[in-house]
C-alpha distance (Angstrom), angle and dihedral (degrees) to the residues before:
residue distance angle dihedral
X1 . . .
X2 3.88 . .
X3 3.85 113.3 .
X4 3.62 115.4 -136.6
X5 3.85 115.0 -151.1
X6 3.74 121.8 -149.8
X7 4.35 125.8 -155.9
X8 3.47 126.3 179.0
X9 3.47 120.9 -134.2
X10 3.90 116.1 -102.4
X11 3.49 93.1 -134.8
X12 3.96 109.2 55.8
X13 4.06 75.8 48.8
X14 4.33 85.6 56.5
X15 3.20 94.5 44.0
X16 4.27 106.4 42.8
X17 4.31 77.0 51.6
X18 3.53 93.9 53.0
X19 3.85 90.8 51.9
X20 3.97 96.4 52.0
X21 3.85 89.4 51.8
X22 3.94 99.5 53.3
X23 3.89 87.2 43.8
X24 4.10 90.6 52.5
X25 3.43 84.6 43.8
X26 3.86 101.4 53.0
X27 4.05 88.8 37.4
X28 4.12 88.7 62.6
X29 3.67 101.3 44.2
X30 3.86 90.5 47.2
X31 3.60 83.7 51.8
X32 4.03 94.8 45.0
X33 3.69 88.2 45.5
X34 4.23 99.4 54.4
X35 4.09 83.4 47.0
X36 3.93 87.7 56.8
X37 3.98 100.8 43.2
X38 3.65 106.0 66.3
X39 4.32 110.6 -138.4
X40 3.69 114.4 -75.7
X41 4.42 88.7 -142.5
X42 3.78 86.7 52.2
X43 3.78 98.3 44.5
X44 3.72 97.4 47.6
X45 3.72 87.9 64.8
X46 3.82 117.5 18.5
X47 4.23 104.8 50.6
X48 3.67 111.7 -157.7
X49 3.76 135.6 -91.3
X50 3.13 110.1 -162.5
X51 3.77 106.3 72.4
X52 3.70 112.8 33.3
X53 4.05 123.1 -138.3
X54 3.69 137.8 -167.5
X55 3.96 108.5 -124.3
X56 4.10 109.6 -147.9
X57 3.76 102.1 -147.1
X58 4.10 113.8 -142.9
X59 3.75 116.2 -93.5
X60 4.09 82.9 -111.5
X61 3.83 96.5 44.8
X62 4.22 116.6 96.6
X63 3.34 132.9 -162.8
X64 3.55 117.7 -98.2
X65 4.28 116.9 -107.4
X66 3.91 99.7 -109.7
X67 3.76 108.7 -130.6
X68 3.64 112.0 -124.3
X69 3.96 116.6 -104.9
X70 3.59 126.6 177.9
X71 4.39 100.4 -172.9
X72 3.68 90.0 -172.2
X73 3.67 93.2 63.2
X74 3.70 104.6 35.8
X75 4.11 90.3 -102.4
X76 3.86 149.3 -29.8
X77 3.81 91.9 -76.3
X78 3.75 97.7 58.3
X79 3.68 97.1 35.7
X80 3.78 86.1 57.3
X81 3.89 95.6 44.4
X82 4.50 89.4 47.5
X83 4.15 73.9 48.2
X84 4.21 105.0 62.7
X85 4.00 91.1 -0.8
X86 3.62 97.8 104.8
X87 4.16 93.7 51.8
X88 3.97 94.1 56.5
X89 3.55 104.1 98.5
X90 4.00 130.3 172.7
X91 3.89 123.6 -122.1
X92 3.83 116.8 -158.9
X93 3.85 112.1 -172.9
X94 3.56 134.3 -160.9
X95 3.59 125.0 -159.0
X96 4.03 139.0 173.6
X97 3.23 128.3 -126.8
X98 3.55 127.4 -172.7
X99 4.32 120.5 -140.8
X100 3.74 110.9 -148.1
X101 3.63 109.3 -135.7
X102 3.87 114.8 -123.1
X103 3.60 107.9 -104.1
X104 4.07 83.8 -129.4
X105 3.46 88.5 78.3
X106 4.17 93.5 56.0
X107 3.82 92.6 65.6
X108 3.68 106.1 124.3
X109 3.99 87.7 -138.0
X110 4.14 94.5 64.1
X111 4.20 88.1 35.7
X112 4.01 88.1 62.2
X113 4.10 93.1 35.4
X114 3.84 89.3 52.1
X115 3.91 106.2 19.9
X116 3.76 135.0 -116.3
X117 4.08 88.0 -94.1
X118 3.30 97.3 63.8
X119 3.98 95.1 53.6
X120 3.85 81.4 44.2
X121 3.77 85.7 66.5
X122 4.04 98.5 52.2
X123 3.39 106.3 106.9
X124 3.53 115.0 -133.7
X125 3.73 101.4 179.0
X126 4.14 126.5 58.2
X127 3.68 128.1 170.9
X128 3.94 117.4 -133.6
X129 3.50 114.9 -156.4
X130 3.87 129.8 -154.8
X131 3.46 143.2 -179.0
X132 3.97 139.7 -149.7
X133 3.56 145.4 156.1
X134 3.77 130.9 -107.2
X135 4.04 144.1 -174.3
X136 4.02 122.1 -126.3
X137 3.99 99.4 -137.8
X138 3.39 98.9 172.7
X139 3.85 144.3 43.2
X140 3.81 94.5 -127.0
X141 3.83 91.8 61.5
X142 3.54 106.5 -87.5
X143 3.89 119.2 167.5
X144 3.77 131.6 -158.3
X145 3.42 126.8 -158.4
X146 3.57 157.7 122.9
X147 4.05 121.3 -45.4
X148 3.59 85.2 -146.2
X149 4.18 94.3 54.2
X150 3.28 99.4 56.6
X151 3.96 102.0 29.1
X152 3.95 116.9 136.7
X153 3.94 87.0 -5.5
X154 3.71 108.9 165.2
X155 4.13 82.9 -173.2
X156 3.28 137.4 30.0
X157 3.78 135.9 -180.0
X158 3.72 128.3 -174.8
X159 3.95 123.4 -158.6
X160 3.19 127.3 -164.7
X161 3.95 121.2 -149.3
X162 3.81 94.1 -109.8
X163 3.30 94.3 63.9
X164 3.97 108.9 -99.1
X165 4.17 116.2 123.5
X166 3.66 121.0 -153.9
X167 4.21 126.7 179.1
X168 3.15 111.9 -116.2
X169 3.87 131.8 -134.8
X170 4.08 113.9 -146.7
X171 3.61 101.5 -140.1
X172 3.84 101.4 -176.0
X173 4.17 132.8 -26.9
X174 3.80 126.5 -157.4
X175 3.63 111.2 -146.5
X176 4.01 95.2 -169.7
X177 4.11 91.0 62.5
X178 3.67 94.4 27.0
X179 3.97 90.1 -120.0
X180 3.87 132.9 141.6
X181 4.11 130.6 167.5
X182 3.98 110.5 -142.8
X183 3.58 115.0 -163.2
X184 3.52 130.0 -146.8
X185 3.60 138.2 174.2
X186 4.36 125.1 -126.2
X187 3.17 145.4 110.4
X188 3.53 132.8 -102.1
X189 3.48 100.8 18.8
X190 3.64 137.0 -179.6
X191 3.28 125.2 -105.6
X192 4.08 135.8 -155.8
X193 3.26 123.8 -138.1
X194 4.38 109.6 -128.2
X195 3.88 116.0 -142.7
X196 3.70 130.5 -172.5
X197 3.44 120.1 -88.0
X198 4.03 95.2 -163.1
X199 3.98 92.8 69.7
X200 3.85 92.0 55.1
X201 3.84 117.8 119.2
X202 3.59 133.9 -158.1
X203 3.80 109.5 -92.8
X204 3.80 95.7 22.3
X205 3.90 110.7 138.8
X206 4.33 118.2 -88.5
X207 3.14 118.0 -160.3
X208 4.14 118.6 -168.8
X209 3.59 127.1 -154.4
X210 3.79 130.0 -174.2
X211 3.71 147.0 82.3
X212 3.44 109.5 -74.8
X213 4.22 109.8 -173.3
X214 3.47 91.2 -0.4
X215 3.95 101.6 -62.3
X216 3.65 99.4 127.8
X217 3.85 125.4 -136.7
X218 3.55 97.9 13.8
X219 4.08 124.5 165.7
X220 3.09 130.3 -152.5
X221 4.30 126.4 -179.0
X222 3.60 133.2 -139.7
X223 3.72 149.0 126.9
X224 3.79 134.0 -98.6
X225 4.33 105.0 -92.4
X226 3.63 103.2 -177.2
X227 3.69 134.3 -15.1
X228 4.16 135.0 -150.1
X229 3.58 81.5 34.6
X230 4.19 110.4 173.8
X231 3.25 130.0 -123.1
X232 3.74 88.6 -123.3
X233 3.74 91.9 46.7
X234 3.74 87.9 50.8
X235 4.17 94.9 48.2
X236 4.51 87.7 -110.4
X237 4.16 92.1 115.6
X238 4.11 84.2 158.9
X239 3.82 86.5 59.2
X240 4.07 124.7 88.3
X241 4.37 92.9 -159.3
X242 3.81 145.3 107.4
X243 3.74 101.4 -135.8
X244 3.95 131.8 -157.6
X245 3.64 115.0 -115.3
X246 3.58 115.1 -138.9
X247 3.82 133.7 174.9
X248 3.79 91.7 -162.6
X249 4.20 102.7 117.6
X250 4.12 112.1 -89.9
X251 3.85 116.2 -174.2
X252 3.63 136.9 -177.4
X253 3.28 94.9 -75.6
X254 3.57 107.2 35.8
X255 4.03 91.0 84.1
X256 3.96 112.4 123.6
X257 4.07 94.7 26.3
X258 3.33 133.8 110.5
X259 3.43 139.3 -77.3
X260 3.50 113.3 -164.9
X261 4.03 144.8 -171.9
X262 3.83 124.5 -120.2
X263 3.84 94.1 -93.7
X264 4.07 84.4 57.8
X265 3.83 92.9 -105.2
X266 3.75 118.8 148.5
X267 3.87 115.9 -112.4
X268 3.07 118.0 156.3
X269 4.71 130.3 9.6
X270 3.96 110.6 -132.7
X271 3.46 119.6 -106.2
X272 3.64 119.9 160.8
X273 3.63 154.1 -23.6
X274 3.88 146.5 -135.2
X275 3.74 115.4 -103.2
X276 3.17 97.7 -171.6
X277 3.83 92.8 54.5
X278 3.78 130.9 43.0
X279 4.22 118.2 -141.5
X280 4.17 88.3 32.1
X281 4.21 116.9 111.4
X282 3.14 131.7 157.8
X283 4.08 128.6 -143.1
X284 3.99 131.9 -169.6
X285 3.86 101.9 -122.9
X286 3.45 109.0 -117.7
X287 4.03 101.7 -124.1
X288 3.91 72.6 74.0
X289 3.46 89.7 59.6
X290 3.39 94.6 50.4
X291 3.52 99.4 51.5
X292 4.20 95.9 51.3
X293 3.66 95.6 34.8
X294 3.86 94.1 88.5
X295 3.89 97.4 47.6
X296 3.48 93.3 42.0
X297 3.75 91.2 52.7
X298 3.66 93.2 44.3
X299 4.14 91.9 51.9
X300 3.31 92.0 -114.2
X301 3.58 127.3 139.5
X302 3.91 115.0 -100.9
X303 4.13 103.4 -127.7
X304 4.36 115.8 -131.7
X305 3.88 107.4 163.5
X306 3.07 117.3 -158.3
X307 4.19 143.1 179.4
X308 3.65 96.0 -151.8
X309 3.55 113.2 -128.1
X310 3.70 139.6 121.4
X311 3.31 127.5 -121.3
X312 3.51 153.6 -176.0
X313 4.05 129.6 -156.1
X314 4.06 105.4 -117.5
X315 3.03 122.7 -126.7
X316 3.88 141.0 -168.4
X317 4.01 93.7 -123.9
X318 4.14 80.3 46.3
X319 3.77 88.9 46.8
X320 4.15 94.0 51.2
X321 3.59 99.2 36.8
X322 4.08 90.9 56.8
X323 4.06 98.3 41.8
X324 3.63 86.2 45.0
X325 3.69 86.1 60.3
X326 3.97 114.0 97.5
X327 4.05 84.0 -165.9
X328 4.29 96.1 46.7
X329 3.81 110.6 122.1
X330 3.74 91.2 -143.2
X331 3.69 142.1 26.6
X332 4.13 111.7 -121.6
X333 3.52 119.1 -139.0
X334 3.66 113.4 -114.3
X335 4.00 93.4 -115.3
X336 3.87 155.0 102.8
X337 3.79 112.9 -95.4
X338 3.55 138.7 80.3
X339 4.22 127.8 -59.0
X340 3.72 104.8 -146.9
X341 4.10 104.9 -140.8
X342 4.27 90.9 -169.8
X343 2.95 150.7 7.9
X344 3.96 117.9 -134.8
X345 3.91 110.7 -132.9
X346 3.94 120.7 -117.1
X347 4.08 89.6 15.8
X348 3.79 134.0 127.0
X349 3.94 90.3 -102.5
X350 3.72 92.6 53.2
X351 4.46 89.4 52.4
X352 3.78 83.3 49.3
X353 3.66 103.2 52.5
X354 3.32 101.5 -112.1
X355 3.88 109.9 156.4
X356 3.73 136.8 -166.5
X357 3.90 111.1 -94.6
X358 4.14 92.7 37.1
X359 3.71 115.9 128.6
X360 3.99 114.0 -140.5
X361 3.40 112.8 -145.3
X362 3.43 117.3 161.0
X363 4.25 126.5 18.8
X364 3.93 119.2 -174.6
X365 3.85 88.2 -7.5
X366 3.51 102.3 -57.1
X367 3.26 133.1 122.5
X368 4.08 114.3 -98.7
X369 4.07 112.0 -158.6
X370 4.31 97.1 143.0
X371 3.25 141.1 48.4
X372 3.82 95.6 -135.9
X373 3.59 85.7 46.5
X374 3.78 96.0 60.7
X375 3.71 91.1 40.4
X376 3.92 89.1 57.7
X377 3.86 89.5 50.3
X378 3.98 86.4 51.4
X379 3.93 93.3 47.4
X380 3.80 86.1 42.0
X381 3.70 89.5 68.3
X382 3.77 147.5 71.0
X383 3.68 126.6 -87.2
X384 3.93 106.7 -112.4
X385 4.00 88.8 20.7
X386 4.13 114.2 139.8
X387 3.94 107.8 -124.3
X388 3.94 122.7 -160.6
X389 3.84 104.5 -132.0
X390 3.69 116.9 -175.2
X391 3.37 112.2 -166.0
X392 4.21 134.1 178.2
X393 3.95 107.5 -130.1
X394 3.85 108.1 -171.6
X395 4.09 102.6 -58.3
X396 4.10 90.5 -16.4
X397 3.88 126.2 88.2
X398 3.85 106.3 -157.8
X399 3.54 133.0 -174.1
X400 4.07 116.4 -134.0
X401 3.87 119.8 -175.1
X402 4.16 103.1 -144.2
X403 3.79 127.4 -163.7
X404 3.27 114.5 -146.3
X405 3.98 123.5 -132.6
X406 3.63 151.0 -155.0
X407 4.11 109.8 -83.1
X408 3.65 84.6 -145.6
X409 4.27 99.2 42.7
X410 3.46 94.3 71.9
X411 3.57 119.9 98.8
């Protein structure tokens, strides 16, 4: 039998050996290179520790507003309530009021049909009782609140939130910015702390304190919505002020507390609220505070002059709409200033001459393009003080020296 000898070829040997190594090769730097890129899922969430970099924010990027935190207390709103808590008091009120009888009832024809003892038991007199909040501001016992709380009170009692009651004395109220200082007498007494209502910002935190329908110490949160609100704006016409607009909850109730920042600061003393609206309040600033809580605790009468007129802001829409009017009872002048609408009867306008249909312009040399401007440059000055109104009456400019008055003085 003839052996047959087999050989394999050296070079399908070379070139199967070649093959394995380039695979090995590719497998391990594959593998080196997944071990040196870290996961793209993990990365996009979790940034690294381990070596710390600086991160240069875009010229258009800003830092965000750090909300306040207090972890001792729980959190800004609580610290700032333990803060001014203690000084919120409630006032409950009772007045009487006395029902006049109807005079049909004094014929001598029903007094014999029904008898003299039943008119006898007609009562005549009934005592209304209210209640309100309020803000100790001072260590000698001095109460802020509303004008309208406390107005025509024949009693008033103060109670502070740890339990104590005190009556309280009304030392003076201020109809025209709704204000009124209460004083009570105790010792120990809490005190608030009074911000500054001209460094507040729109969106800054509100919180309100008070007892709104008679749940006491109640807070509520919000932010600041608006501020130098009018009194127009806000639908108070009988009020001279530039309220803070908050969306923080106010209730009947919560009238003469505070409204305070996020560091528990007072800025601002509840006053009212929009009916016809939910998450709209309104709050005296407390720089106003400031200014009447010394007259008002004195007795003394808070001064607003006045020139008694009312007024609109004109406007160039204003301006075309009337002159394009066949039926307008005037022609407008085509300016910035003030239209007065009327004239209020047995005021310091009417003695000067000022007449419906003027346009004021410029007061004291300055430059009048507002109506809330020109009342600011009124309330800015002194009752009985001589103002320099220029005013634009049809083609005419006129110059009309105005004394100011007393809001109050005029009947």
């Amino acid at each position: 039998m003839r052996i047959r000898r087999f050989s394999l070829s050296p070079f399908p040997i070379a070139k199967l050996a070649s093959y394995i190594i380039t695979f090995s090769l590719g497998f391990l730097l594959a593998i080196g290179t997944m071990n040196l890129l870290p996961a793209a899922g993990i990365a996009a969430v979790t940034p690294s520790k381990a070596i710390p970099s600086k991160t240069v924010a875009e010229p258009s990027q800003q830092a965000a507003i750090p909300i306040p935190t207090d972890t001792e207390n729980g959190n800004f709103v609580t610290a700032a309530v333990e803060r001014v808590g203690g000084a919120v008091v409630r006032i409950d009120t009772a007045r009487t009021v006395t029902r006049n009888v109807d005079p049909f009832f004094d014929d001598p024809f029903f007094k014999r049909f029904f008898g003299d003892e039943f008119f006898g038991q007609m009562p005549r007199q009934r005592e209304v009782r209210g209640q309100g909040s309020g803000l100790i501001v001072d260590s000698e016992g001095i109460v802020i609140t509303n004008a309208h709380v406390v107005k025509n009170a024949d009693q008033v009692t103060v109670t502070l939130k740890d339990g104590r009651s005190f009556d309280g004395e009304v030392r003076g109220t201020d109809e025209v910015t709704d204000l009124a200082v209460v004083k009570i007498s105790g010792q120990s007494l809490p005190v608030a702390d009074l911000g500054n209502s001209d460094q507040l910002r729109v969106g800054d935190w509100a919180i309100a304190l008070g007892n709104p329908l008679g749940l006491d110490n109640t807070v509520t949160l919000g932010i600041i919505s608006t501020l130098n609100r009018s009194s127009s704006q806000a639908g108070i016409p009988d009020k001279r002020l530039d309220f803070i607009q908050t969306d923080a909850a106010i209730n009947p109730g919560n009238s003469g507390g505070p409204l305070l920042n996020e560091r528990g600061e007072v800025i601002g003393i509840n006053t009212a609220i929009r009916a016809d609206a939910n998450g709209i309040g309104f709050a005296i600033p407390v720089n106003k505070v400031k200014e009447v809580k010394g007259p008002l605790s004195r007795g003394e009468t808070v001064q607003h002059p006045f020139v008694g007129i009312q007024m609109v802001t004109l406007t160039p829409e204003m301006v075309e709409e009337n002159n394009s009017n066949p039926n307008a009872l005037m022609q407008l002048p085509n300016r910035k200033g003030v239209l007065v609408v009327r004239v209020m009867s047995n005021t310091p306008a009417e003695k000067a001459g000022i007449r419906r249909g003027d346009v004021i312009f410029e007061v004291e040399g300055q430059p009048i393009t507002s109506a809330g401007q020109l009342q600011d440059v009124v309330e800015g000055s002194n009752v009985g003080e001589m103002l320099t109104f220029k005013i634009q009456r049809g083609t005419r400019t006129l110059t009309l020296d105005v004394r100011t008055a007393q809001l109050r003085d005029v009947s």
